[in-house]
C-alpha positions as CSV (number, residue, x, y, z in Angstrom):
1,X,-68.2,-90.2,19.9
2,X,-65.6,-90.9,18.0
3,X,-62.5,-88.8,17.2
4,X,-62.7,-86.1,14.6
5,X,-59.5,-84.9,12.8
6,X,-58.9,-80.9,12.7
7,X,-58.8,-80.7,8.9
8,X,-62.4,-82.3,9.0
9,X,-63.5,-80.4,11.9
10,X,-62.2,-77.1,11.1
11,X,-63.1,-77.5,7.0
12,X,-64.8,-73.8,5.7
13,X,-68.6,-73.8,5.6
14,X,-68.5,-70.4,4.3
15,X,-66.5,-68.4,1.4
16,X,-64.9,-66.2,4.0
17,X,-63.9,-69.1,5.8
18,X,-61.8,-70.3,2.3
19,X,-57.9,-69.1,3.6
20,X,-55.6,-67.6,0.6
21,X,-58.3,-67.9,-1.8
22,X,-60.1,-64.7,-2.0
23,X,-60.0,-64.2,-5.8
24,X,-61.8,-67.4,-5.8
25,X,-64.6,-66.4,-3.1
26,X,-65.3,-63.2,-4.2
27,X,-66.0,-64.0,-7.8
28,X,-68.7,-66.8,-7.0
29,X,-70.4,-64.6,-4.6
30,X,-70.6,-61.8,-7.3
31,X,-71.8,-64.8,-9.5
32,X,-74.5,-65.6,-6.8
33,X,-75.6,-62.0,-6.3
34,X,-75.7,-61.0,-10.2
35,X,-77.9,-64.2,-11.0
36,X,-74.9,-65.3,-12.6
37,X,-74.1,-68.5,-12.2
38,X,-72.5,-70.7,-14.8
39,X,-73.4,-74.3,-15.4
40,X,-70.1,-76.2,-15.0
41,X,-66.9,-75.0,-13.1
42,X,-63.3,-76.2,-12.9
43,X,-62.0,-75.8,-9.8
44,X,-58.2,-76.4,-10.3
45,X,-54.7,-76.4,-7.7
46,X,-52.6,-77.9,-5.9
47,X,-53.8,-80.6,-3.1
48,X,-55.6,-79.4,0.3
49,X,-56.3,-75.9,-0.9
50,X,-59.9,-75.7,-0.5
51,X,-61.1,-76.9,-4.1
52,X,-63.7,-79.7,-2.5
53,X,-64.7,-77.3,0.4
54,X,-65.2,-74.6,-2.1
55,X,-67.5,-76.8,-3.9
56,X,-69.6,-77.1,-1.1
57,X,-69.9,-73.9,0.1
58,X,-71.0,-73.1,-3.6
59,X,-73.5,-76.0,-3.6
60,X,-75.0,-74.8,-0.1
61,X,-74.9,-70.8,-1.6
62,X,-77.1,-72.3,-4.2
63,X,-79.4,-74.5,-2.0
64,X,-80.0,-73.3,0.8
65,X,-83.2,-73.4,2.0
66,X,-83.6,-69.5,3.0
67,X,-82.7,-68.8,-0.6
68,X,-79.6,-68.3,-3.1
69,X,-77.4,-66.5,-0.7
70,X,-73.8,-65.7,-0.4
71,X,-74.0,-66.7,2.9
72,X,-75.7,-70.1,3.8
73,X,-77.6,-70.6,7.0
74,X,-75.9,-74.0,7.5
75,X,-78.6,-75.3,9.7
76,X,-81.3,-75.9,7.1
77,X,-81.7,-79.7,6.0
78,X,-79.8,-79.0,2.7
79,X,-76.8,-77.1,4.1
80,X,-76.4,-80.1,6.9
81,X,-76.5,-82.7,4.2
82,X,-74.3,-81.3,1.8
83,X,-71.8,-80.5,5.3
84,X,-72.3,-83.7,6.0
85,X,-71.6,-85.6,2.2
86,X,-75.0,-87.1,2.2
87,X,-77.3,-84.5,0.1
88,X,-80.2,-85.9,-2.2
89,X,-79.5,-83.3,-4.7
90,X,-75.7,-83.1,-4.9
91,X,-74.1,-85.7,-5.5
92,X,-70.3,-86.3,-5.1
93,X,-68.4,-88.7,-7.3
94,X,-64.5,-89.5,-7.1
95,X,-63.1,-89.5,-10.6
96,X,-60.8,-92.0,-9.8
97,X,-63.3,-95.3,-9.0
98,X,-65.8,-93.8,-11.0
99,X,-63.8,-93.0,-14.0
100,X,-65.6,-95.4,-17.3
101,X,-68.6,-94.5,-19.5
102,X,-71.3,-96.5,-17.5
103,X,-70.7,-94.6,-14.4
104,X,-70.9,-91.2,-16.9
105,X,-73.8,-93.1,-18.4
106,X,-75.7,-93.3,-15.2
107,X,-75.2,-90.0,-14.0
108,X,-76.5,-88.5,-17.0
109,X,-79.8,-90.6,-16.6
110,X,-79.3,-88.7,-13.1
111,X,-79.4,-85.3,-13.8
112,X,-82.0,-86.0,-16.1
113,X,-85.0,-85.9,-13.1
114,X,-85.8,-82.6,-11.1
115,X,-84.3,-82.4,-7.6
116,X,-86.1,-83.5,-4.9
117,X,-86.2,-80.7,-2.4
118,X,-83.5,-78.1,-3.7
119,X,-83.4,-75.7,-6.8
120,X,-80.6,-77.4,-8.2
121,X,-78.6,-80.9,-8.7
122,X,-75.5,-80.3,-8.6
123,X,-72.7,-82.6,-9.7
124,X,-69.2,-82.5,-8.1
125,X,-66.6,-84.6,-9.7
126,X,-63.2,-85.3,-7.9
127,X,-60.3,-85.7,-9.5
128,X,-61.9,-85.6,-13.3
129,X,-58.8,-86.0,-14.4
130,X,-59.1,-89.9,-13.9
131,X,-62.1,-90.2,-16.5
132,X,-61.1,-92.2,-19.5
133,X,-61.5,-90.9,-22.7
134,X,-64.8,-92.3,-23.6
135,X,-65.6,-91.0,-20.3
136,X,-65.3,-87.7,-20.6
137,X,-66.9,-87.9,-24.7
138,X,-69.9,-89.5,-22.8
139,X,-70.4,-86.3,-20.4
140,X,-69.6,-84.2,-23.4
141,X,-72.9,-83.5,-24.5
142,X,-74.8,-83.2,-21.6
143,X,-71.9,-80.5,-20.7
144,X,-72.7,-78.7,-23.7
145,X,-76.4,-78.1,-23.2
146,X,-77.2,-79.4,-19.7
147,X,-81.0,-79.0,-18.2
148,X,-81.3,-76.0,-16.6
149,X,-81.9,-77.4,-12.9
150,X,-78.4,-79.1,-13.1
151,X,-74.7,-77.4,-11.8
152,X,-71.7,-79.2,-12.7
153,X,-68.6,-78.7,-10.7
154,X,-65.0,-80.5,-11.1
155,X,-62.3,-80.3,-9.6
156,X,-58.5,-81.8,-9.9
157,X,-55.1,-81.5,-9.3
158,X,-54.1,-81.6,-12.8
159,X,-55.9,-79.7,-15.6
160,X,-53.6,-80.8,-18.6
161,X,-54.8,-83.8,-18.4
162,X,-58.5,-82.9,-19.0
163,X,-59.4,-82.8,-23.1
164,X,-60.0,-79.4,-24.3
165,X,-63.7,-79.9,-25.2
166,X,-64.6,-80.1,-21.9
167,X,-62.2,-77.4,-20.7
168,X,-64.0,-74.9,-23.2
169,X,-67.5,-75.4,-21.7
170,X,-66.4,-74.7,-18.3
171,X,-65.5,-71.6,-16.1
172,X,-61.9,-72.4,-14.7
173,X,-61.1,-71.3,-11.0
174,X,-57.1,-71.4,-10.2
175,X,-56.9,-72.1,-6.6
176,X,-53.4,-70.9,-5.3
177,X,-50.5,-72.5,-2.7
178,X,-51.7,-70.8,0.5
179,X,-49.1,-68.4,1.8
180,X,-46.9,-68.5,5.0
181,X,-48.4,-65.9,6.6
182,X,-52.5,-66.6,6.6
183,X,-51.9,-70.3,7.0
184,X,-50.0,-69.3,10.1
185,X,-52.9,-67.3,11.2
186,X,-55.5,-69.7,10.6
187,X,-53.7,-72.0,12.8
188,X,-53.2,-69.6,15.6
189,X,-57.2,-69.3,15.4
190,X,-57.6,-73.2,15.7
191,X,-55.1,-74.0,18.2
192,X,-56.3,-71.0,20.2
193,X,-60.0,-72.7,20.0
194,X,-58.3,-76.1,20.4
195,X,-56.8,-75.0,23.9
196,X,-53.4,-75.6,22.9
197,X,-50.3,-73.6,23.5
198,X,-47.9,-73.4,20.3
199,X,-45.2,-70.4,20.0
200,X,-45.4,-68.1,16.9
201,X,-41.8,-69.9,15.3
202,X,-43.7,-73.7,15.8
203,X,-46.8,-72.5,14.1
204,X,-44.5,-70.7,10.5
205,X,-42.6,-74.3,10.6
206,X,-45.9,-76.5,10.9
207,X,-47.0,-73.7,7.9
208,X,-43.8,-73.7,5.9
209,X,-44.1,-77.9,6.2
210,X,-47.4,-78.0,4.9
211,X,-46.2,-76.6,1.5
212,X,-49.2,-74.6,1.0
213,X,-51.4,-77.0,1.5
214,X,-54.0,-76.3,5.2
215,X,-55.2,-80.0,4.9
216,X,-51.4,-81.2,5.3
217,X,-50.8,-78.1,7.8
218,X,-53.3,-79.5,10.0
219,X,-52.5,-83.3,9.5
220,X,-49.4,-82.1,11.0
221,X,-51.0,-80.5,13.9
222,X,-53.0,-83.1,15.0
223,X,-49.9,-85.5,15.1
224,X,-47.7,-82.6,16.9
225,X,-50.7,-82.4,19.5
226,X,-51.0,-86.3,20.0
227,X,-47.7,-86.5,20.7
228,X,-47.4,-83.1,23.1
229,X,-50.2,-82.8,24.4
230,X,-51.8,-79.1,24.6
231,X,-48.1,-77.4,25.2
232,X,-46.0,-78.1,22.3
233,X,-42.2,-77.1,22.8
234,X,-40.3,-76.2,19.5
235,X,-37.7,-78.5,19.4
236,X,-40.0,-81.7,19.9
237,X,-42.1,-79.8,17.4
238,X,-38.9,-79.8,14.6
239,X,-37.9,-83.5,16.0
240,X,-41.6,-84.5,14.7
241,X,-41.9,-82.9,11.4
242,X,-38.1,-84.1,10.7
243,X,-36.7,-80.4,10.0
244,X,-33.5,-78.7,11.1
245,X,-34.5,-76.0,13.4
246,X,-34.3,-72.4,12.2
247,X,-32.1,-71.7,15.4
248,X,-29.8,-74.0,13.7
249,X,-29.7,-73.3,10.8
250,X,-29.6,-69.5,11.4
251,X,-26.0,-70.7,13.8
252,X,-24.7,-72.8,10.5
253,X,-25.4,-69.1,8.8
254,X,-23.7,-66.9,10.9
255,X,-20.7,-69.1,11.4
256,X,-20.0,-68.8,7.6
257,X,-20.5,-65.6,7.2
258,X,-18.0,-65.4,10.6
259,X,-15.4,-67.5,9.4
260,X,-15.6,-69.8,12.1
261,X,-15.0,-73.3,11.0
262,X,-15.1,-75.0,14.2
263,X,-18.2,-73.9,15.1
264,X,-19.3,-75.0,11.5
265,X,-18.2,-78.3,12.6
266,X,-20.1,-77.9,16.0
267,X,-23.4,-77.4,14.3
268,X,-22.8,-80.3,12.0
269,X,-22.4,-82.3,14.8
270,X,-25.6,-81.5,16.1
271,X,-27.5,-82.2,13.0
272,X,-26.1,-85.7,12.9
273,X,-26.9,-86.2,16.3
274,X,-29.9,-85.4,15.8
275,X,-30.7,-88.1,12.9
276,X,-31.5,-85.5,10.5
277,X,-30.8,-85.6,6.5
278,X,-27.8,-84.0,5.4
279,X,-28.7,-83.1,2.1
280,X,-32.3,-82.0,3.7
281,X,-29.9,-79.5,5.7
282,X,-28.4,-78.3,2.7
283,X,-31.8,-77.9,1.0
284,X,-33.0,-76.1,3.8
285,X,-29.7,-74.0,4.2
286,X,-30.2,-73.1,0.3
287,X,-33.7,-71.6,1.0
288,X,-32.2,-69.5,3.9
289,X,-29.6,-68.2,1.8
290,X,-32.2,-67.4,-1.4
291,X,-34.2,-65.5,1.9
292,X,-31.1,-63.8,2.4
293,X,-30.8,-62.8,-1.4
294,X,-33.8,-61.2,-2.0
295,X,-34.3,-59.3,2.0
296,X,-31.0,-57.7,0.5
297,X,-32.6,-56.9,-2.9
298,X,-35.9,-56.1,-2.0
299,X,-37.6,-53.7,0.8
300,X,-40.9,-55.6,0.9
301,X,-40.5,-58.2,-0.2
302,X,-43.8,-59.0,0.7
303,X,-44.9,-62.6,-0.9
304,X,-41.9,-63.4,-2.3
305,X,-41.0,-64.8,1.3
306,X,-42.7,-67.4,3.5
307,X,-41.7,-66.4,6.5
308,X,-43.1,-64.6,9.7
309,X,-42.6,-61.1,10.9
310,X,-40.1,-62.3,13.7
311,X,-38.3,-64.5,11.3
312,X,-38.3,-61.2,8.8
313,X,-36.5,-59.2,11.1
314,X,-33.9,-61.6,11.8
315,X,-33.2,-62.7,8.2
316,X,-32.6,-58.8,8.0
317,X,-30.1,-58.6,10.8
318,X,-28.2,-61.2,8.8
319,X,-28.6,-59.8,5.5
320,X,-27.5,-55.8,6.0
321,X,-23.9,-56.5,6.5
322,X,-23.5,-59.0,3.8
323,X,-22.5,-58.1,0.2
324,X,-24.5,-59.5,-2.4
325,X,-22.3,-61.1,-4.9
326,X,-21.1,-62.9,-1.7
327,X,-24.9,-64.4,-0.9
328,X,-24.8,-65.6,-4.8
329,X,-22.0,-67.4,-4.5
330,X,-22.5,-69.4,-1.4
331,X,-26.1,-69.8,-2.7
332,X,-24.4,-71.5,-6.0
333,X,-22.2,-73.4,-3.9
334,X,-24.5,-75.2,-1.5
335,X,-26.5,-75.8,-4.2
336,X,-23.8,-77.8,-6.2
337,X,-23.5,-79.1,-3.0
338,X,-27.0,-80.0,-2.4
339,X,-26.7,-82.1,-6.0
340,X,-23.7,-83.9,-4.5
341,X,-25.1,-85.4,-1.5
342,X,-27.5,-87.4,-3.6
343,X,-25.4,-89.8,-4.3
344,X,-22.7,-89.3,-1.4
345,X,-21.4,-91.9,0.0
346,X,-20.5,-90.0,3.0
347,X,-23.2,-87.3,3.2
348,X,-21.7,-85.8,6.8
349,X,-18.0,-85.6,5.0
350,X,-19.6,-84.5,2.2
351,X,-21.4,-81.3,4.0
352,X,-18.4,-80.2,6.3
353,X,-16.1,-80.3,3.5
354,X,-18.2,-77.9,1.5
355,X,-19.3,-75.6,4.6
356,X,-15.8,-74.7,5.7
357,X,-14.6,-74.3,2.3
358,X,-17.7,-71.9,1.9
359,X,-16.0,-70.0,5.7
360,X,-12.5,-70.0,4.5
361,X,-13.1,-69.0,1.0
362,X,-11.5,-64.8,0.2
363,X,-14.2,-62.8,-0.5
364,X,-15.5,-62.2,-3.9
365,X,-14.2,-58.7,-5.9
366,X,-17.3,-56.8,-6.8
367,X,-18.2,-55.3,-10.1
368,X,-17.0,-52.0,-10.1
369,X,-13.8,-52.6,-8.3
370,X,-13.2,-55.2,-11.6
371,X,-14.4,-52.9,-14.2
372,X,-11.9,-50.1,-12.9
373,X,-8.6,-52.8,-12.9
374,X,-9.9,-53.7,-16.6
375,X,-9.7,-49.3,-17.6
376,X,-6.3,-49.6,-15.8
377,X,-5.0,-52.3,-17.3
378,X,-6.6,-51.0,-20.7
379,X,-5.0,-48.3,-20.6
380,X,-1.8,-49.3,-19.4
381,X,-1.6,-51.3,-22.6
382,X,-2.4,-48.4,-25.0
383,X,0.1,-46.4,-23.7
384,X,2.6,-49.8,-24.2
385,X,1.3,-49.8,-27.8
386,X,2.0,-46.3,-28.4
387,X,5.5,-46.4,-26.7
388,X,6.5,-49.7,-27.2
389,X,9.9,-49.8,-25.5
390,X,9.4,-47.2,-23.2
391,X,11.2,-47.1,-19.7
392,X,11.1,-51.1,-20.2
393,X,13.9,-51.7,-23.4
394,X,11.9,-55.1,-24.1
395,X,9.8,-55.6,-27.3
396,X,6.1,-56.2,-27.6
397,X,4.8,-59.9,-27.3
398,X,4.2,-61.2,-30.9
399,X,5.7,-57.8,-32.1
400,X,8.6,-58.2,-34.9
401,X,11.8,-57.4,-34.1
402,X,13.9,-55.0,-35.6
403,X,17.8,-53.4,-35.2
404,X,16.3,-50.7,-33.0
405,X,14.4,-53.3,-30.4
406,X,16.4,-56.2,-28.8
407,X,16.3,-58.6,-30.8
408,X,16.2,-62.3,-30.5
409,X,18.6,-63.9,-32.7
410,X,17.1,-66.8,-35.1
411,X,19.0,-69.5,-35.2
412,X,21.6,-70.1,-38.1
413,X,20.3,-72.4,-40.8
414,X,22.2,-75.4,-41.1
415,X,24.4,-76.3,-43.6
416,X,24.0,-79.1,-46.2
417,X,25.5,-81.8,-44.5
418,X,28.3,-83.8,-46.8
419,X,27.6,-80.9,-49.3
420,X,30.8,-79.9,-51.4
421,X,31.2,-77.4,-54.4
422,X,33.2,-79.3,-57.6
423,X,36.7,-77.9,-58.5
424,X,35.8,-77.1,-62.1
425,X,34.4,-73.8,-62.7
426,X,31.2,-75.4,-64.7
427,X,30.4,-77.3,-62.0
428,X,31.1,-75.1,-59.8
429,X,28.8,-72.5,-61.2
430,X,25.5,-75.0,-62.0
431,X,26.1,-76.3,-58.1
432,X,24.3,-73.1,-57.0
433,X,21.1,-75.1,-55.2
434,X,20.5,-76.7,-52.7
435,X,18.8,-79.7,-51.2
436,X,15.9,-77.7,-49.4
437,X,15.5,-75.7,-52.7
438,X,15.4,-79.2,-54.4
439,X,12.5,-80.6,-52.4
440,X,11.0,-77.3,-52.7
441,X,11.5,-77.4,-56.9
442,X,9.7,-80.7,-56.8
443,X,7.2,-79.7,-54.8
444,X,6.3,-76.8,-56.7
445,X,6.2,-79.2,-59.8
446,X,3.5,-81.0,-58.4
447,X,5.2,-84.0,-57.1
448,X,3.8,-83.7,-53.1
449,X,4.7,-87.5,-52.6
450,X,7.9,-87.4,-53.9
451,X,8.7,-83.8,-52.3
452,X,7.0,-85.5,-48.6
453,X,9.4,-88.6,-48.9
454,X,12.7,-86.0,-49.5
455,X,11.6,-84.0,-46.2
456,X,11.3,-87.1,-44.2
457,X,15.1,-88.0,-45.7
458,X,18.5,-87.7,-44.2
459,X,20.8,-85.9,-46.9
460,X,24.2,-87.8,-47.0
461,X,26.1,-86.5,-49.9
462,X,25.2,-83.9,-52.3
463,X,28.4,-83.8,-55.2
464,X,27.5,-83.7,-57.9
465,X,26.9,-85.6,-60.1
466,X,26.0,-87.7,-57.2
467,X,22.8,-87.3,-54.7
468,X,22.8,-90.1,-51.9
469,X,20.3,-89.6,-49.4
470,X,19.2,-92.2,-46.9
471,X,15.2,-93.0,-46.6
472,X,13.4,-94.1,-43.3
473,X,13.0,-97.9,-43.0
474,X,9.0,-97.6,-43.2
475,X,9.3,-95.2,-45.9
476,X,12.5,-97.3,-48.0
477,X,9.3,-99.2,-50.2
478,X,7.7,-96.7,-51.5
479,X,11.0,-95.6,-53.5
480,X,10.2,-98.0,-56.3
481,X,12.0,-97.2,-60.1
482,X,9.3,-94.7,-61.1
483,X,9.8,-92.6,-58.3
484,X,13.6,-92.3,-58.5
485,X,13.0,-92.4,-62.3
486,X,11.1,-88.9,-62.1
487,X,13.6,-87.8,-58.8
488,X,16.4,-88.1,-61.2
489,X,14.8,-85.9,-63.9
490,X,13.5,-83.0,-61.5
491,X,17.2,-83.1,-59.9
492,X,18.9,-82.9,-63.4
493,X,16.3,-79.7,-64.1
494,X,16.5,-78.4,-60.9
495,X,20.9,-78.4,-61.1
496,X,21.3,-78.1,-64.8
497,X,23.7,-80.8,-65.1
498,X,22.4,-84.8,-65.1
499,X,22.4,-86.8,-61.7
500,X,23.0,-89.9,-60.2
501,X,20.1,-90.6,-57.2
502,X,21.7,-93.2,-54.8
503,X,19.2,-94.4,-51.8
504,X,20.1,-96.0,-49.0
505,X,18.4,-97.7,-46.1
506,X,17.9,-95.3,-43.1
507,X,18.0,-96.8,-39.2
508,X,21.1,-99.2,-39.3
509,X,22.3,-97.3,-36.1
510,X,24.8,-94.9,-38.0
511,X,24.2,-91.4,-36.8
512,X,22.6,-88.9,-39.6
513,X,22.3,-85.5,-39.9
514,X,18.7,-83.9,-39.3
515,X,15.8,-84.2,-42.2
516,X,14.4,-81.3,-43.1
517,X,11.5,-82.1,-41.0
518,X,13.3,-82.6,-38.0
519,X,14.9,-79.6,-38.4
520,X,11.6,-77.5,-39.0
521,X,9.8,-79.0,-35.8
522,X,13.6,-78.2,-34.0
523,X,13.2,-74.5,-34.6
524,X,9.1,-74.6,-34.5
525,X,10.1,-75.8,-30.8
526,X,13.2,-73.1,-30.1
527,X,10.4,-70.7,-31.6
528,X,7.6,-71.5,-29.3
529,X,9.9,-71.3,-26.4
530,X,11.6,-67.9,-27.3
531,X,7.9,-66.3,-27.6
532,X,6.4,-68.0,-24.2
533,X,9.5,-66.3,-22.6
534,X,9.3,-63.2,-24.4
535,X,5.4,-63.1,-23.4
536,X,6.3,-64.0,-19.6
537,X,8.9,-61.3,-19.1
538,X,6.1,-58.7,-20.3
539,X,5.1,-56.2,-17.9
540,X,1.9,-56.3,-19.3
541,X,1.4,-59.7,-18.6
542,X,3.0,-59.6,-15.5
543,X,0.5,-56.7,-14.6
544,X,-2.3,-59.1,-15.2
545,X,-1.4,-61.8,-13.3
546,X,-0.7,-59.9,-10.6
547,X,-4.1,-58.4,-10.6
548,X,-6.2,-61.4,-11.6
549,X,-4.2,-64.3,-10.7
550,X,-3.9,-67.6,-12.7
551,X,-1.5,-68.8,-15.0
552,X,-0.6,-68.5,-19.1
553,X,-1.9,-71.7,-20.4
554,X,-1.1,-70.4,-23.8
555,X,1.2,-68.0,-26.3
556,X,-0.6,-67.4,-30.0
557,X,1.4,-65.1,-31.7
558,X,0.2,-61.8,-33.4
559,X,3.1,-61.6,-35.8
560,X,3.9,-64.5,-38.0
561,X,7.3,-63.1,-38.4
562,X,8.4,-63.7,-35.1
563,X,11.2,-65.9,-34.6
């Protein structure tokens, strides 16, 4: 006789048999009891959850030859052909090679005839999600008002994909990812039965590896068992389904959390060795961690963890001393890190680099302990604001200066270079201005281009009746006739007596003395660097880089009069 796989020989022939899906099972037996069966379910979820055995054990239920019954016999001629995939009156169809409207066509001509020996035909579909459009418009109507000896029952992977008008006329069963915990105990009943020896930790990672799923749980088993034999030792078992043991990763763990970067480096050394993925590590390190994170925020946590009772208490053990803001942070970490090794080009580099980092990093200041240097600090700087020169002498950053503070002394204007008063008392007396209040006459008399070319200019000699200036060499063209024309009238408005422009040629090597541009971005400069000082030398400030750390990347002023 030929060999039959565990996840065909151990498939549920009755609802209680139907692991993790109780909601599923009870419902259809209340159905069955109440004489209140629908004609066409959905059976939806992920893969290897029990959707296609469920559909059996439904079709027997309603079949069975010592009547509708919750709980088939199994031995009459209808369950044993349904168990077996051969029955008369149920027919199953895979969605996927039978997916156009002549196959739909033909099984409508089908369902049209009275069963031969049972009370019902029933239809299961598999993966209806593969019918094409016409398809499904050609089963629409028989859906919608089927004969009465005919049960419909689909099932598939993925519901979105199924129109809506089919969707309505159907009762929809949601088949969930089977837990940790019962999958583990449904394998302790086979391998019991099986005759083979597996320890409690071997069975949670041949559970945790099948995702949910008992079909790929036991796929797994039957390779770990062809290859052990009927005593399976834990470390073959992880070699075989290509995960890092717990052991290890619980080490890798325990040496962050102690600090201990060669041992770190020990551990990684054994995962290389041991030919498994790096980034798997990590990804398996980040679901220890997130275990870690919620043992520490919840007492039961019940189904939020797949884990055993054993492995439970230990993720405890690790947890209790840990603080919490800690277990977030190495959790964001490795998962950054987790993102890296994607595309690292040395993956084993890549992981030690970030795991001693993760030992050697300070711990993280809690919440509270921040809040209460904020208050401090707050009101530290109230008291500063009220007092502003108390048992310091030094003046508030961005805070104007005054003769009772110590003040910074702006530096002295300039004087017009070349500028000389005439001897004659006329002249003497109309020479009052100046050439910034020149530039800033003809700016107010709405001459910006004129008033822009006299701030990029180097004043030479201001005598009147004689302005000579010099003009920057890629400026020297735009002082065309019309623009001294108009310069000449402004200046003889602006002084009061008439006057001679003279522009020269700027950059033939002769030193000038400062535009007025130059000399605004000069004390813009000696500005800035007088208020970063100032703001540096604050005890304030200094108070918050000694409690936060950092550095001042930037001084905005509060007070445009500070010089």
């Amino acid at each position: 006789m030929s060999y039959l796989v565990l996840a065909r020989k151990w498939r549920p022939q009755l609802f209680d048999d139907l692991v993790g899906q109780e909601h599923v099972s009870q419902t259809l037996k209340n159905a069955i009891t109440t004489d209140r069966v629908h004609h066409a379910f959905l059976f939806t979820g992920a893969r290897g959850v029990g959707k296609t055995s469920a559909a059996r054990i439904f079709a027997k239920a309603l079949n069975c030859q010592q009547g509708v019954t919750t709980t088939p016999c199994g031995t009459c001629s209808s369950c044993i052909e349904v168990t077996s995939g051969q029955g008369i009156d149920v027919l199953e169809i895979d969605g996927a090679s039978h997916n156009g409207v002549d196959d739909i066509r033909e099984l409508r001509e089908a369902v049209r005839y009275l069963p031969s020996q049972g009370r019902y035909k029933i239809i299961i579909i598999d993966e209806v999600h593969m019918l094409t459009n016409s398809a499904f418009n050609a089963l629409l109507k028989t859906l919608e008002e089927p004969p009465a000896h005919v049960k419909f029952i689909f099932a598939t992977t993925e519901p979105h994909k199924i129109p809506l008008t089919i969707l309505s006329r159907c009762q929809r069963f949601d088949f969930k990812k089977i837990g940790i915990a019962p999958l583990q105990a449904r394998l302790r009943y086979i391998v019991e039965r099986e005759g083979v020896a597996v320890s409690d930790a071997g069975l949670a990672a041949i559970a945790r590896h099948g995702g949910g799923s008992m079909r790929d749980a036991l796929s797994a088993l039957d390779q770990i068992i062809a290859c052990c034999g009927n005593s399976v030792d834990d470390e073959a078992l992880q070699q075989l389904l290509g995960q890092v043991s717990n052991r290890l990763l619980l080490a890798t763990v325990a040496a962050v959390f102690g600090r201990n970067p060669k041992e770190l480096l020990v551990q990684i050394e054994q995962v290389d060795v041991l030919g498994h993925s790096f980034r798997q590590f990590c990804q398996q390190l980040v679901a220890l961690i997130r275990d870690l994170v919620i043992v520490k925020v919840v007492d039961s946590p019940g189904d939020l963890l797949d884990v055993s009772e054993g492995e439970l208490e230990d993720l405890r053990r690790l947890a209790e001393p840990r603080d919490l803001d800690d277990l977030q942070r190495v959790l964001a970490f490795l998962l950054r890190t987790e993102a890296e090794l994607a595309t690292a080009s040395f993956p084993r580099l890549t992981m030690e680099v970030a795991l001693i980092r993760l030992a050697t990093l300070p711990s993280g200041i809690d919440v509270t302990t921040m809040i209460q240097r904020l208050e401090s600090l707050e009101k530290r700087l109230l008291e500063r604001i009220d007092n502003p020169i108390a048992d310091t002498g030094q003046v508030p950053v961005g805070r104007e200066t005054t003769t009772d503070d110590v003040p910074l002394e702006p530096p002295p204007l300039p004087e017009e270079p070349h500028e000389k008063k005439s001897d004659a008392r006329p002249a003497e007396e109309q020479n009052s201005g100046s050439w910034a209040g020149l530039v800033e006459f003809v700016k107010n008399h709405r001459r910006p281009r004129i008033a822009s070319l006299l701030e990029q200019s180097n004043l030479l000699t201001l005598e009147l009746p004689v302005l000579r200036f010099s003009l920057p060499q890629k400026y020297y063209l735009l002082a065309d006739n019309e623009m001294q024309q108009n310069l000449q009238t402004l200046a003889a408005e602006y002084f009061s007596v008439p006057v001679k422009i003279e522009i020269v040629k700027g950059g033939n090597g002769e030193r000038q003395p400062p535009s007025l541009h130059e000399e605004r971005i000069r004390k813009e400069s000696d500005r800035q660097r007088k208020l970063r000082d100032n703001a540096l030398e604050h005890p304030l400030v200094k108070s918050a880089l000694d409690i936060f750390g950092g550095s001042v990347e930037k001084v905005t002023p509060i007070d445009k009069g500070f010089v």
